[in-house]
C-alpha positions, -999 to 999 in steps of 0.1 A, spaced: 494 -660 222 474 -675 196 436 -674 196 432 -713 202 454 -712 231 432 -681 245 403 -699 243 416 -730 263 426 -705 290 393 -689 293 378 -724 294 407 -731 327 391 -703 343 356 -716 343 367 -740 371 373 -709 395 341 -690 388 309 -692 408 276 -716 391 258 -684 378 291 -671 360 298 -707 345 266 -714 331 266 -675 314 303 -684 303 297 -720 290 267 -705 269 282 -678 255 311 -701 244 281 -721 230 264 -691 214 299 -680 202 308 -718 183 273 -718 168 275 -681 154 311 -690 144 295 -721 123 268 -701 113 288 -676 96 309 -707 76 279 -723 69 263 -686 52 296 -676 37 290 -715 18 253 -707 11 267 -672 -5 290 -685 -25 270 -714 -42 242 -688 -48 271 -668 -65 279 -699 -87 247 -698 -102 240 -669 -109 270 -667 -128 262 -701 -144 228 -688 -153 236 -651 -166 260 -675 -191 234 -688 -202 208 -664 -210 232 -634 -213 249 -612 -191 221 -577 -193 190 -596 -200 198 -622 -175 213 -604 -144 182 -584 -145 159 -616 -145 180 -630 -115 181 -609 -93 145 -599 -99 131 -635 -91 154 -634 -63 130 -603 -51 103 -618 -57 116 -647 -36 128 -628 -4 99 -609 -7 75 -638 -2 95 -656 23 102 -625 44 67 -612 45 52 -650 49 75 -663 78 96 -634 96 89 -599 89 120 -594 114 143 -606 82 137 -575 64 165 -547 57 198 -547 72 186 -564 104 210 -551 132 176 -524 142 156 -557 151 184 -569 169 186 -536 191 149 -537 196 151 -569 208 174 -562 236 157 -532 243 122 -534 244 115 -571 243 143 -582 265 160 -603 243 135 -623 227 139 -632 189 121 -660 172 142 -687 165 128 -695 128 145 -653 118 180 -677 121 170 -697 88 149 -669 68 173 -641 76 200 -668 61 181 -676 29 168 -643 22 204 -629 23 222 -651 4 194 -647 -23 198 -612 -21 235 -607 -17 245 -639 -37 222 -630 -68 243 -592 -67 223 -573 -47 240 -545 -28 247 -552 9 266 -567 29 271 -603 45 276 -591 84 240 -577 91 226 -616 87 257 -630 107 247 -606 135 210 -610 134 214 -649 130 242 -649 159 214 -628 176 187 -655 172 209 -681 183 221 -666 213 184 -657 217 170 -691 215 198 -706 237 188 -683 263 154 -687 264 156 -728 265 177 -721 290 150 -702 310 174 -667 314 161 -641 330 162 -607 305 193 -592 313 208 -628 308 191 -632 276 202 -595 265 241 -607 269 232 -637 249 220 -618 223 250 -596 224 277 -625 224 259 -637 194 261 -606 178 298 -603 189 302 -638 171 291 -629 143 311 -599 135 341 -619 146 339 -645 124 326 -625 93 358 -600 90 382 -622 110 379 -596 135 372 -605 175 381 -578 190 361 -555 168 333 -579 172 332 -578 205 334 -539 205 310 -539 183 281 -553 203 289 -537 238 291 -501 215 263 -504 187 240 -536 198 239 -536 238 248 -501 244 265 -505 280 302 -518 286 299 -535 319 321 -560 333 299 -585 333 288 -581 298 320 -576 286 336 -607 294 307 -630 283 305 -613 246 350 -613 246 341 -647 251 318 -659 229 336 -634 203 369 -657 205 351 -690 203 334 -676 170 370 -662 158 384 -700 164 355 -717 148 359 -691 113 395 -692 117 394 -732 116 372 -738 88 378 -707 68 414 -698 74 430 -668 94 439 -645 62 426 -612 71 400 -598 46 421 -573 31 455 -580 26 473 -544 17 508 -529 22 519 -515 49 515 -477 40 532 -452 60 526 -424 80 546 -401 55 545 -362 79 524 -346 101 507 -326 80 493 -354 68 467 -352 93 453 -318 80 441 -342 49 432 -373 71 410 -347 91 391 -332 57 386 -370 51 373 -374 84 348 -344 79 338 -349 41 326 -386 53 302 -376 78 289 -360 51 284 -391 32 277 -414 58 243 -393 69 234 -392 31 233 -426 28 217 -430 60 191 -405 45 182 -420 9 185 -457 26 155 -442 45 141 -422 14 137 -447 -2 123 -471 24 92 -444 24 87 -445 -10 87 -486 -11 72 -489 19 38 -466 4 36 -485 -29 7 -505 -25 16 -535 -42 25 -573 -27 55 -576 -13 72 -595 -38 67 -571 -63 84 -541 -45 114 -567 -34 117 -576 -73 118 -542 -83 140 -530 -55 166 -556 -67 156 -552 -110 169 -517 -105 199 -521 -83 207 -546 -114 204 -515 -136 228 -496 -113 250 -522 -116 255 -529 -150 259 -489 -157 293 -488 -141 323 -507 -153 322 -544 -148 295 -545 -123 314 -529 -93 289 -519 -74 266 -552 -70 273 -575 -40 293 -565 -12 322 -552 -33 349 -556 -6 375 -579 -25 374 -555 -52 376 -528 -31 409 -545 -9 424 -553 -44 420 -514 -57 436 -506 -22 464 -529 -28 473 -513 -54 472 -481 -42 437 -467 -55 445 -465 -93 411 -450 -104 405 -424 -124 385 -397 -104 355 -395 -125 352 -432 -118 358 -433 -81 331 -403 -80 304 -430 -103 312 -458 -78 308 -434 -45 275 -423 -58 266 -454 -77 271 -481 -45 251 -448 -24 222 -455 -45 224 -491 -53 226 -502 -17 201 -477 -8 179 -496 -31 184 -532 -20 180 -526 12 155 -499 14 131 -521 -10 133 -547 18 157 -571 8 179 -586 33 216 -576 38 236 -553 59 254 -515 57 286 -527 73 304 -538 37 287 -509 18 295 -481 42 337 -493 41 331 -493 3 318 -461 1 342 -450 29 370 -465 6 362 -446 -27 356 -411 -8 394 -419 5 403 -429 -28 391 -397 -43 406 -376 -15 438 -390 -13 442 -392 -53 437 -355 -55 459 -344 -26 488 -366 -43 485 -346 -69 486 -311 -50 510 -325 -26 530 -354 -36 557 -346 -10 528 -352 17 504 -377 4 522 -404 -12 499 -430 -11 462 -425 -21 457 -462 -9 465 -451 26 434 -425 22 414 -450 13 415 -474 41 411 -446 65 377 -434 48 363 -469 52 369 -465 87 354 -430 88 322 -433 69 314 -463 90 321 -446 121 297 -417 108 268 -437 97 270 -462 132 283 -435 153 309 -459 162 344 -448 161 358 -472 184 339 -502 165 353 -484 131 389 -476 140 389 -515 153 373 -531 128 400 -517 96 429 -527 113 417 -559 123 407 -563 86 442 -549 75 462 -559 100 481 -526 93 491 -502 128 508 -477 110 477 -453 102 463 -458 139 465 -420 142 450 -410 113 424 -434 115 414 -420 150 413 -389 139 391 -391 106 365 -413 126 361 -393 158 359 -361 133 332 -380 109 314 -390 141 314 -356 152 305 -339 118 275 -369 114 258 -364 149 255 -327 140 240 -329 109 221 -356 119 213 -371 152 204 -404 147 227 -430 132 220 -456 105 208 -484 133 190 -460 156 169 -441 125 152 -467 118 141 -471 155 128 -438 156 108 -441 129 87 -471 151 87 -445 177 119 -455 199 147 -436 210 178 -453 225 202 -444 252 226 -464 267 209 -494 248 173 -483 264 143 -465 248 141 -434 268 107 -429 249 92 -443 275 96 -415 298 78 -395 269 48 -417 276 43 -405 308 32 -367 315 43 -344 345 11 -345 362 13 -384 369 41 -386 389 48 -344 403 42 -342 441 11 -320 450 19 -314 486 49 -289 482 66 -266 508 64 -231 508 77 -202 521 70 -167 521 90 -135 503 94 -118 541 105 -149 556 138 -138 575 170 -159 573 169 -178 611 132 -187 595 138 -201 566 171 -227 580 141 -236 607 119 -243 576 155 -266 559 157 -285 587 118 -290 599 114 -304 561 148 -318 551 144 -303 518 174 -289 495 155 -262 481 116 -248 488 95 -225 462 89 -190 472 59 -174 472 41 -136 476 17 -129 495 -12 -131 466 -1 -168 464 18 -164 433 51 -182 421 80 -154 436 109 -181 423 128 -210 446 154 -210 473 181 -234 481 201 -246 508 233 -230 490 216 -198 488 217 -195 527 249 -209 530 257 -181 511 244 -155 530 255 -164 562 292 -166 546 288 -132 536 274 -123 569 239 -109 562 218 -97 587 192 -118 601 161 -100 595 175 -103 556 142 -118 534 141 -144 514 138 -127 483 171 -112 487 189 -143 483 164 -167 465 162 -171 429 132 -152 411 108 -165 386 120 -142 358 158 -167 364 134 -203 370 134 -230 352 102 -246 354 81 -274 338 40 -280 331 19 -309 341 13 -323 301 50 -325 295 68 -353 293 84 -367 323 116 -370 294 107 -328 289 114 -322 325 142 -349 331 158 -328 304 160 -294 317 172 -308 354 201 -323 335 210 -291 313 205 -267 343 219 -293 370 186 -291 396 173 -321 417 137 -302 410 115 -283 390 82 -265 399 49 -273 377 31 -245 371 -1 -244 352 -3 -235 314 -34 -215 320 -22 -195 350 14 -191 345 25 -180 378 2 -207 399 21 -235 413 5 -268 409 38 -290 424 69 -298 419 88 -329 402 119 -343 421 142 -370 405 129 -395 425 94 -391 411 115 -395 376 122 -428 391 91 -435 400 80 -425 363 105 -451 345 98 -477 365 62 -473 356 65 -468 325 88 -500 322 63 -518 339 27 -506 315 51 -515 285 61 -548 300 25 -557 310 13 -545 276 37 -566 254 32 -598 275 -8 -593 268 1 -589 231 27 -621 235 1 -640 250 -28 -632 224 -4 -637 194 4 -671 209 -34 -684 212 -46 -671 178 -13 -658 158 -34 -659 124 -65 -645 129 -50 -614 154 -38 -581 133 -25 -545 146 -50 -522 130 -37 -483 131 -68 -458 132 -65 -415 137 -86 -395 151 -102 -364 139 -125 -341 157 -163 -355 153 -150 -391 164 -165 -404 192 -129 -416 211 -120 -379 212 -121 -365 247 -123 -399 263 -98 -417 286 -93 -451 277 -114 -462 307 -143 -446 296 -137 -458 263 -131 -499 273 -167 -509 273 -174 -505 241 -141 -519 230 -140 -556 213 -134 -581 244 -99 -589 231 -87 -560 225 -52 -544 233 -48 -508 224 -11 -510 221 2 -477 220 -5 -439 210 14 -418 188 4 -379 195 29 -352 171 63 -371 178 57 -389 208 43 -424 211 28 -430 245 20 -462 263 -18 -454 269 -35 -462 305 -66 -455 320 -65 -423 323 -52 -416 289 -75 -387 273 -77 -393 232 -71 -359 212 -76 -351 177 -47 -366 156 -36 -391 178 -27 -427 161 -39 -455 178 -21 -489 170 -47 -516 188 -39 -557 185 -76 -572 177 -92 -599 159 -93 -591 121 -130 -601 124 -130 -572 148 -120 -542 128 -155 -530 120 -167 -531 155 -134 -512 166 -141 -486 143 -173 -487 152 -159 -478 189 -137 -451 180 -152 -430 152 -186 -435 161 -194 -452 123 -195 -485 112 -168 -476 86 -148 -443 83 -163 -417 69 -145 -406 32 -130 -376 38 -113 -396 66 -77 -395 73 -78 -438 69 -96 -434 36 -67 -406 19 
């Protein structure tokens, strides 16, 4: 069954689905055609940018005027990304996870057409990225905007934004299936039911739309290389391992390099300029430009014809595209990691399979073959997305006979990647704002709230004598699983459990048997402190498989201050959901009444300031009136402050004021009308 015909049957079914599930179907068909144009109408934009810049480098000379290009076109992205939609910066897919994450799905409609121009300025002129981070972010947006002139509700709006994402993937590489796998794995971070049949959806409709207007070719077309002999997979599997090597180095000098741009003090055009000036340099150091642009037609030709590189120059274009893309992209300029991470995947293949032909040519008869399996593997490293990976290179190929090896080599670079590194390419940058993802949701905001908020103070005890007919008394007066055990001095003795005197009437111990015979002592307790993190504690009841930890006190180690249950975890996200919710929608609000003249203004503390020791409630009087200290970042945490928040020495404070304001919010938190020199602000 051909795609077309798919489509019209999932349109059939819309008659026999309730209201709520038509309108989510009929917009994510919607969100799913318009991604689908949106990906025709940037792959157009790309290649008339491409035109001239090959008209242009004619005319003033290939060197010379390559470097001037794709410097102005910097400059350019630099401007417009900074002026109008900071969002449009990088590789774009981060904001999009963000968005569904933390801001429930909201994205500004205008990131559709500066994410567009600022890519194909970037990618057209030769920088080094590639053309599906846009499509996703601007399937995103469009799915994003939809949903919010439709009046969705968050999770609605989330699914929008995934089926836009979905979209854009499957009309980029020809790929729906892929595309669809890759929002539910990477983007939205749940597979539901629900979710996954509005982003299949909106993934055919974009497939049709590309496949219409752009033809169904796939993107690579390559023989069908076989699966020679089993041991085979003994070189598939070093492939597998040696790119999960690669794919968290590039993940780590994408992000070196980010640092280094991002603390040159300089306008933003000139760092974008630069970023691309040198990626120009890269460039036109390696044979005939390879590693400029996305470099996937060359990359499908070379595989085509069964890798015939020398190994010195597969080895220049691995590290060469590493470093080029790492400087596009991690300079600011806008593009995506997909096309570079199959590129680099395809030359560490290359190099692989090129060598092990000529150790074993009985076994590895086709370099080619190793090729198209490292694409799959470096990507599956860097994303940690095998299924996304393993997808994505057949659809591309339309080749099943490596299907094996390429489950193999991504599952083993996943593996290799998440231990060297935890984070993947999307999710790194994340952290570095402070937000860790699970399951598409920042569980960093359980690290904003401490034990002591939420742990129960009234807490059951029983003593080390208690006899066995006691203690089930005490089980069933409470209707607690477990109670803490304590000696007669008061002291923490340890905990016992329901199971422990199951046990011991199974084994038939005597009645008059104490509790500190069967119970579980201190020295064997896993216990938690009141200023943890609720995610500290939540944690250690996962590893050790409790429904509770005692609290003791960090001064008094064997005092028992409560206990912390996993309803009070609950309790704990839900509150923490809820400050973060009420805290955004103040900065919403005050961005939409005076967008120019509001700033976020960062300021650390050190030990004279005034701030330090103070909870924020104490503190709000002499605060500017609109004022919204945002959040708090204390060692590697970042905390969603409240009233009771107590400021320490080294804690970053991100607050959203008036700009006019600054000097009367320093004023409030260091004491001095400006900081002092030796101040951490002034190094």
């Amino acid at each position: 069954m051909n795609q077309s015909n798919l489509l019209y049957r999932l349109v059939r079914l819309v008659r026999c689905r309730p209201p709520e599930d038509v309108t989510l179907i009929a917009s994510a068909l919607v969100v799913g055609a318009g991604a689908g144009l949106g990906a025709v109408v940037f792959i157009e934009l790309l290649r008339r940018v491409g035109l001239l810049t090959v008209r242009l480098t004619a005319v003033v000379g290939a060197a010379v005027g390559l470097i001037a290009i794709m410097t102005v076109a910097g400059a350019v992205v630099g401007f417009v990304v900074e002026r109008w939609a900071a969002e449009a910066k990088g590789h774009g897919v981060p904001d999009v996870m963000e968005a569904i994450a933390l801001r429930g799905g909201h994205i500004r409609p205008r990131v559709v057409v500066i994410k567009m121009l600022a890519s194909a300025l970037t990618i057209g002129t030769g920088g080094s990225a590639g053309r599906e981070g846009p499509i996703v972010q601007v399937g995103a947006a469009l799915g994003s905007t939809l949903g919010q002139l439709l009046h969705f509700s968050d999770e609605r709006l989330r699914t929008l934004v995934a089926c836009g994402a979905a979209g854009g993937i499957a009309a980029t590489f020809n790929a729906p299936i892929a595309g669809a796998l890759f929002a539910l794995e990477v983007v939205l971070g749940s597979f539901t039911a629900h979710n996954f049949g509005a982003v299949v959806i909106s993934s055919v409709a974009a497939a049709v739309v590309s496949h219409t207007l752009l033809g169904a070719s796939p993107a690579f077309v390559v023989p069908a290389y076989p699966f020679v002999h089993v041991a085979e997979l003994l070189i598939y599997a070093l492939v597998g391992g040696l790119a999960g090597a690669v794919a968290v180095a590039f993940t780590r000098a994408l992000y070196w390099v980010e640092d280094r741009f991002d603390g040159w003090r300089v306008p933003a055009p000139v760092k974008y300029g630069v970023g691309m000036a040198l990626t120009a340099g890269v460039g036109l150091a390696l044979p005939d430009g390879q590693v400029l642009g996305p470099g996937l037609a060359a990359i499908g030709d070379t595989i085509a014809a069964n890798f015939p590189l020398t190994l010195p120059l597969m080895a220049a274009l691995l590290v060469g595209k590493l470093v080029a893309t790492s400087l596009t992209l991690g300079s600011g300029n806008s593009g995506g990691i997909f096309a570079p991470s199959l590129f680099l995947g395809a030359t560490l293949g290359g190099l692989v399979g090129t060598v092990a032909h000529g150790v074993w040519p009985g076994v590895a008869a086709n370099p080619g073959a190793y090729a198209l399996v490292g694409m799959a593997a470096v990507f599956a490293g860097a994303a940690h997305a095998p299924i996304t990976a393993v997808l994505i290179v057949f659809e591309m190929s339309h080749d099943y006979n490596l299907i094996l090896p390429l489950m193999l080599a991504t599952v083993l670079s996943t593996f290799v990647a998440q231990a060297l590194f935890p984070d993947s390419i999307y999710t790194s940058k994340l952290r570095r704002k402070g937000i860790r993802l699970h399951a598409g949701r920042d569980i960093d905001l359980l690290e904003a709230v401490p034990v002591a908020e939420v742990m129960t103070h009234d807490v059951p005890t029983v003593n080390t004598g208690l006899t066995l007919p006691e203690l089930s008394e005490q089980f069933s007066r409470t209707h607690h699983h477990s109670l803490i055990v304590v000696a007669d001095d008061g002291r923490i003795w340890g905990i016992v459990t329901v199971t422990d005197l199951d046990r011991a009437v199974a084994k038939n111990r005597a009645p008059t048997t104490p509790v500190s015979a069967i119970g579980t002592p201190r020295s064997r307790l896993t216990v938690t402190h009141p200023d943890e993190s609720v995610a500290e504690a939540l944690a250690r009841l996962g590893i050790h498989d409790v429904g509770s930890l005692p609290v003791l006190s960090r001064e008094e180690p064997e005092q028992l201050v409560g206990v912390i249950r996993r309803e009070e975890i609950l309790h704990a996200y839900t509150k923490a959901l809820s400050r973060r919710g009420e805290i955004q929608h103040r900065v919403r609000r005050a961005q939409s009444r005076n967008l120019e003249g509001m700033e976020f203004i960062v300021l650390t503390l050190v030990d004279e300031d005034q701030a330090v020791g103070k909870t924020l409630q104490e503190l709000a009087p002499d605060l500017p009136e609109e004022c919204i200290v945002v959040s708090l970042q204390r060692d590697s945490r970042v905390l969603v402050p409240h009233g009771n928040t107590t400021f320490q020495p080294g804690d970053r404070i991100t607050v959203f004021a008036r700009s006019e304001e600054r000097e009367h919010l320093q004023r409030a938190i260091h004491g001095t009308i400006a900081p002092r020199p030796d101040h951490p602000l002034m190094r």
